[in-house]
C-alpha positions, 0 to 999 in steps of 0.5 A: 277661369274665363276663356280669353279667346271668346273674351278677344273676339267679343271685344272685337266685335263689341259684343257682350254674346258673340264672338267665336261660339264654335272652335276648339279652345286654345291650351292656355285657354284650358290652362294645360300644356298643349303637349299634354294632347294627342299623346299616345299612352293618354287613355282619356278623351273629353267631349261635348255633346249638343243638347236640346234646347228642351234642357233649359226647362229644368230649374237645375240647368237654368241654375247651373247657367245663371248668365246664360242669354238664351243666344247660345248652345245648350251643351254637356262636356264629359271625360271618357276612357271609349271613343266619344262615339262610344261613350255617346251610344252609351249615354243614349244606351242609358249605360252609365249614362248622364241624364241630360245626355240620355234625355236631351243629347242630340249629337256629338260637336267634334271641333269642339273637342277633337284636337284636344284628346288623349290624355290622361286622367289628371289631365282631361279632368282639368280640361273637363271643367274648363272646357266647360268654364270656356264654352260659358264664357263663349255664351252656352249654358252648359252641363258639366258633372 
C-alpha cells in the first residue's frame, strides 16, 4: 500500500523524491479508521525515531530500502504498550531494545506519530507496518521489525 498523500503531493510538485516528507499520514492512508485512534481503553502507541545517517552503512538497512535515493530520512517505526518517551529510553537503555535504535536513534519524530496513538493491539500492528510502508513512499529508508 503506497501512501496516497506523498504520492498527490509529488505530483503536484512534479517530483519523484519530494513532497510532504514530514507529517502525520492520514487514516486512509494507514488503512484504519480514524476512529480507531485517541481511544481511551487503546494500550498501544506507535512511533518513529530518527536514525543516523550511519544506518545506511549496513547492507540490511540498504537492503531493507532497495528505492531509497539518499534525499530522505533514515527512520525506524515501532509499537509500544509505554510512552514513546519511554520506550525510546529503553531502546537507548539497550532494555528489549531494537539494535538500530540502541545503536543508531537519535531522536523521537512526534508529528509523525502523535496524532495516531492509542489503540489497540490488532490495530497499531496494522498501523506499524504502514506507517512504515507511508513513510517509504515518502522517500525515507526506514526500519520496521
Amino acid at each position: 500500500m503506497a501512501c496516497s498523500t506523498a504520492k498527490r503531493a509529488r505530483e503536484a510538485k512534479g517530483s519523484s523524491s519530494g513532497g510532504n516528507l514530514l507529517g502525520p499520514p492520514s487514516s486512509g492512508d494507514l488503512g484504519v479508521s480514524s476512529s480507531d485512534f485517541g481511544r481511551p481503553e487503546g494500550r498501544k502507541s506507535v512511533y518513529v525515531v530518527r536514525l543516523s545517517r550511519m544506518a545506511l552503512g549496513k547492507k540490511k538497512f540498504r537492503r531493507a530500502n532497495p528505492s531509497y535515493s539518499g534525499e530522505g530520512l533514515c527512520l525506524y517505526v515501532g509499537m509500544t504498550g509505554h510512552s514513546p518517551e519511554r520506550r525510546f529510553e529503553k531502546h537507548k537503555a539497550g532494555h528489549k531494545s531494537s539494535w538500530w535504535v540502541e545503536e543508531f536513534g537519535t531522536g523521537l519524530i512526534p508529528e509523525l506519530y502523535a496524532p495516531l496513538n492509542r489503540m489497540n493491539r490488532e490495530t497499531a500492528l496494522i498501523v506499524e507496518e504502514r506507517l512504515a510502508e507511508c513513510l517509504r513512499a515518502r522517500g525515507h529508508a526506514v526500519w520496521q521489525n
